[in-house]
C-alpha positions in Angstrom: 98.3 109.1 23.7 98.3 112.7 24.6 99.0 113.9 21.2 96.5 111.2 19.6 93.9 113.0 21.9 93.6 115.6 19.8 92.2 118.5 21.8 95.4 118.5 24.9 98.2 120.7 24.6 101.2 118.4 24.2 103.8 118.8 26.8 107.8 117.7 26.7 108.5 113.8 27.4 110.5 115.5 30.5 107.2 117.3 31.7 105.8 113.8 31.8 108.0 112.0 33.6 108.4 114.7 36.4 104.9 114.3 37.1 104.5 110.8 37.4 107.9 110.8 39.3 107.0 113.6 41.7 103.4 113.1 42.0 102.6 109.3 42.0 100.3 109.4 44.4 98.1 111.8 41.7 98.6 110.3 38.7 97.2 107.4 37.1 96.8 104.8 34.3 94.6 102.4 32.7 95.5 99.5 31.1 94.1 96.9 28.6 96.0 94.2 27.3 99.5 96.0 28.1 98.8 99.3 26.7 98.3 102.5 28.5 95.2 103.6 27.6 94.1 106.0 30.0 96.0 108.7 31.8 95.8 111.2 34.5 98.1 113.7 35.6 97.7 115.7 38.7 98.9 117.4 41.8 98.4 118.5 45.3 98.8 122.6 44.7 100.7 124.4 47.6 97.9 127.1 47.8 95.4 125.0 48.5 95.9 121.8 50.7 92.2 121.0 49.9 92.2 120.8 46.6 94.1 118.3 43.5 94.1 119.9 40.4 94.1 118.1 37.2 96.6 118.1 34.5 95.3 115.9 31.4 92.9 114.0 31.2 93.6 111.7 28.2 92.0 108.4 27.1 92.7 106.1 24.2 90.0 106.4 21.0 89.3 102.9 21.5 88.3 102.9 25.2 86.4 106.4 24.8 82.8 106.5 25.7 82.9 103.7 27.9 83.4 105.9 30.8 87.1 105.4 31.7 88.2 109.1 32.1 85.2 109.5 34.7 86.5 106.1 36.6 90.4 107.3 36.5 89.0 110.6 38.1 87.2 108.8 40.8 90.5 106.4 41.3 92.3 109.6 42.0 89.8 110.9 44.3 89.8 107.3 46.6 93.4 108.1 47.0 94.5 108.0 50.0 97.2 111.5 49.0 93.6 112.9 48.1 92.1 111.7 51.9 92.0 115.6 53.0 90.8 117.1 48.9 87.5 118.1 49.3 87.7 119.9 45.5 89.0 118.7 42.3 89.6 121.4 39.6 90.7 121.6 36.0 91.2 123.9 33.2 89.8 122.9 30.2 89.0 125.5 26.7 85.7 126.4 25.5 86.0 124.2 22.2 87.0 121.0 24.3 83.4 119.6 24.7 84.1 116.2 25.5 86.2 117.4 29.0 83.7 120.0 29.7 81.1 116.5 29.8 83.2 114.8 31.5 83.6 117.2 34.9 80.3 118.2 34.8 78.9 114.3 34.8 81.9 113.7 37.6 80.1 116.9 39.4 76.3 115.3 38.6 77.6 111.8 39.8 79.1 112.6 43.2 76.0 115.1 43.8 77.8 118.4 43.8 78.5 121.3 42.6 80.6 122.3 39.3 81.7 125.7 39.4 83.0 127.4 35.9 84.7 130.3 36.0 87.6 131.9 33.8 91.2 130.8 34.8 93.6 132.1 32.0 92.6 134.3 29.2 94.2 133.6 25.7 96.1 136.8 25.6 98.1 135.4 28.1 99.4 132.9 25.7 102.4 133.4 23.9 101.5 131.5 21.0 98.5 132.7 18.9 95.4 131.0 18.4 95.8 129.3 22.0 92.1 129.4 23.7 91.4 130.6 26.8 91.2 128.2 29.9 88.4 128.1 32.3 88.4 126.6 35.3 85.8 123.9 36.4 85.3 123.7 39.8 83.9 120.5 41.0 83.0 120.2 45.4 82.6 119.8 47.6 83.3 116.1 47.4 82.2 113.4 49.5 84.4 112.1 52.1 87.1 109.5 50.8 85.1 106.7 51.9 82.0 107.2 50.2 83.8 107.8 46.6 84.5 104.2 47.1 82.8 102.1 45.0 80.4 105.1 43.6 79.8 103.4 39.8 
């Protein structure tokens, strides 16, 4: 699903299954009819205990633009390894308009602020061509509680 996405660097199969392994508690799925098609991968960083940082977003062309990426996001956010996250952050690169829409509509939804500011620039990529990264920025964030149920 990750390489179908189309715009998400593709990691190793091993990469994968650490995360989901190590960080359960920050990684989720969606499911229709048996198939995985929506995933998120993210973790708890050690610099900053208020904060989950997102991996991948990726969901399935066929479920896209139904608003599934935004609602795995908030499913992360309800959990309760996220009870103390008061920021959610991502990288994502200038040409990848559809993840730049969907954190600033998370931001726009939960009534605060998106913050974008540049993370990695592409000369630190060893491989040419890579963009840079920019960080989005989204908090603070509502108490646990009240990301409940948000629609």
């Amino acid at each position: 699903m990750i390489k179908e996405a189309g715009v998400l660097d593709l990691n190793s199969p091993y990469s994968y299954l650490m995360l989901c392994k190590f960080f359960p508690e920050t990684c989720v799925i969606a499911e229709s009819q048996g198939k995985i098609v929506g995933f998120v991968s993210a973790f708890l960083p050690q610099t900053g205990k208020d904060t989950v940082f997102v991996w991948q977003v990726a969901v399935d062309p066929s479920q896209r633009g139904k608003g599934l990426g935004k609602a795995l996001l908030k499913e992360l956010l309800s959990r309760n390894a996220c009870s103390d996250v008061r920021y959610l952050e991502a990288t994502v690169s200038p040409s990848n308009l559809p993840s730049q829409s969907l954190f600033k509509g998370l931001a726009k939804e939960l009534e605060t602020d998106c913050k974008i500011f540049e993370c990695f620039s592409e000369h630190l990529f060893p491989n040419p061509g890579h963009e840079s990264e920019w960080t989005y920025r989204i908090g603070p964030c509502l108490p646990k509680e009240k990301t409940e149920g948000v629609q």
